[in-house]
N, C-alpha and C positions, 0 to 999 in steps of 0.2 A: 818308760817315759809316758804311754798312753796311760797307763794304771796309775800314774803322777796326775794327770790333769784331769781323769774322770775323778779322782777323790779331791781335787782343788775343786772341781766345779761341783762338785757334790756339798762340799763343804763350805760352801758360798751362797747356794742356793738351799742348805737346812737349816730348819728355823732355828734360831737364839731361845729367848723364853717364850718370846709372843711373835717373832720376823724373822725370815733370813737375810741375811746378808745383803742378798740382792736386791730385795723388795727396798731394804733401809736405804740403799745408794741409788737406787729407780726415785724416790721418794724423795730423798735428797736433793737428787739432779734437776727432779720440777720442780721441787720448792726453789733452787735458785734461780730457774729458767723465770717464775715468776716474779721474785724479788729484783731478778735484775730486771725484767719488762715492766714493773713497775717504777723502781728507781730511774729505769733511764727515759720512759715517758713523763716524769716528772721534773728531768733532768729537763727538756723538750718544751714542757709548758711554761715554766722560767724564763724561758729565750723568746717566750711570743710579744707583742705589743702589748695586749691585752692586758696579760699578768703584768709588766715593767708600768704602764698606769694606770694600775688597779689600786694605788694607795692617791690619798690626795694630793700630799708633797710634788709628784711626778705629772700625776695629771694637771692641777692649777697652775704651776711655775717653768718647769723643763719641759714638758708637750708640747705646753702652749707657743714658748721658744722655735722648736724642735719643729712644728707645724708650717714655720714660715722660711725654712728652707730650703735648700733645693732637693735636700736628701729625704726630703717628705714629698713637693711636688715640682716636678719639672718635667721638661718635653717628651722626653723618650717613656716617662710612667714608671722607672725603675724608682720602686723605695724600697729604702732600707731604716732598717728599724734597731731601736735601741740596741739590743743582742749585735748586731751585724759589728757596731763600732765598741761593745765595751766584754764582749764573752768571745772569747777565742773557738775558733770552728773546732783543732785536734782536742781530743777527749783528754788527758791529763793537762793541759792549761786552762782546759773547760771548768773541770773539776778544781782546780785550784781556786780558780776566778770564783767559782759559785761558793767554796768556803771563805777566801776574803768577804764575801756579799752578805754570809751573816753577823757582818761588824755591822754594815749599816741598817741590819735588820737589829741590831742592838739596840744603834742611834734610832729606828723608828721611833721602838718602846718608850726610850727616855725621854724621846718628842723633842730630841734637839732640832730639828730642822721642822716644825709641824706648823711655824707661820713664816708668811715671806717675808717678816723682816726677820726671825731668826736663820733663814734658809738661804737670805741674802746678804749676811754676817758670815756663815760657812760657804760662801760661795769660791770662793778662793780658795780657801786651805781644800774643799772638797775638788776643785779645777787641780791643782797642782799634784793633787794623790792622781789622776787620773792623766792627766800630762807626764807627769812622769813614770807610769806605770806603760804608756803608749811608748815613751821615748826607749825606755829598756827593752821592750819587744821589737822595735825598729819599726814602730807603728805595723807592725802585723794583721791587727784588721783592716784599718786602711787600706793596707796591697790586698786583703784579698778583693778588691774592686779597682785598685790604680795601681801599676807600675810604671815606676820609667820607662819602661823597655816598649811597652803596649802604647805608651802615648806618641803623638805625633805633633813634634813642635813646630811644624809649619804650620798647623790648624789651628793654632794657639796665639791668644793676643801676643801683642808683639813684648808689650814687657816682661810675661808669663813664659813665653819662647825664649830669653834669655836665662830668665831664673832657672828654670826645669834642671837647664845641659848643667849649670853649675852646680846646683844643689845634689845632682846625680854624681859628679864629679869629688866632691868635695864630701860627700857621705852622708848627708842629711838625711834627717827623716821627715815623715811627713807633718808630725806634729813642731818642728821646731817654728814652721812657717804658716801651718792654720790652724792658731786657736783662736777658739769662738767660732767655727766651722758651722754648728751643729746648735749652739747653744750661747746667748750672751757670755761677753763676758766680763768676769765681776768687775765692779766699781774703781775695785783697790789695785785693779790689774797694773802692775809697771810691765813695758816687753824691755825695757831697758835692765829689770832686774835678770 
């Protein structure tokens, strides 16, 4: 058995034509260590403020929105940022989310949304891809900053104190009852539809 693994490691660690074995799988294992520390700090810069209004679409129409709410400024100083409500925290819905995201890196190119009255013609059709994308996760980003469970409906207006216990009850989520939270919304909005 020892005469087995001193010619395994022998034969691991002797060159091929130009490497052995081991150097190729040393070699291999940084080169991935790399690629992944690259791909996932890129992963990383995607989810900042910065990069989401780094196009003008973002910056002159939704920021500007996005700016006058509470989840930009309010008492306690907590914001939260684009990534927080539309890129899921776990890593495989991360990564899915950031492949859906090169459809609208599609739409940049073709410059459907590149003035605000084309931008406020997809205002809708782009609110409902994302309302309903919220509604299927059972607003997931949303809870990760609100739960029913954490809130306290004594502290809460009085008609918000009713809503809460019901909507908790009855299974709701949180986008059934705020859209336009974050962002106007569109013209053509019916909530009756």
């Amino acid at each position: 058995m020892v005469r087995f693994i001193i010619c395994v490691w022998k034969w691991f660690w002797s060159p091929t034509s130009k490497y052995s074995w081991g150097a190729i799988l040393v070699a291999g294992g940084i080169g991935g260590v790399v690629f992944w520390g690259g791909f996932n700090t890129f992963m990383e810069y995607t989810n900042t403020l910065q990069f989401c209004v780094s196009c003008h679409e973002m910056d002159q129409l939704v920021f500007q929105e996005y700016k006058k709410t509470i989840h930009y400024t309010n008492r306690t100083g907590v914001r939260v940022i684009c990534s927080d409500c539309h890129v899921p925290k776990e890593w495989t819905p991360k990564l899915i989310r950031k492949i859906q995201a090169t459809n609208e890196l599609f739409h940049k190119i073709l410059g459907s949304i590149d003035t605000p009255e084309k931008f406020e013609a997809k205002r809708l059709e782009m609110a409902e891809h994302v309302w309903a994308s919220m509604e299927a996760s059972d607003s997931r980003e949303c809870r990760n900053c609100h739960s029913f469970e954490a809130m306290d409906f004594e502290k809460q207006r009085r008609r918000v104190r009713k809503i809460h216990p019901e909507a908790m009850r009855e299974g709701k989520t949180c986008i059934d009852c705020h859209k336009g939270i974050a962002h106007k919304l569109p013209e053509d909005y019916d909530p009756e539809d």
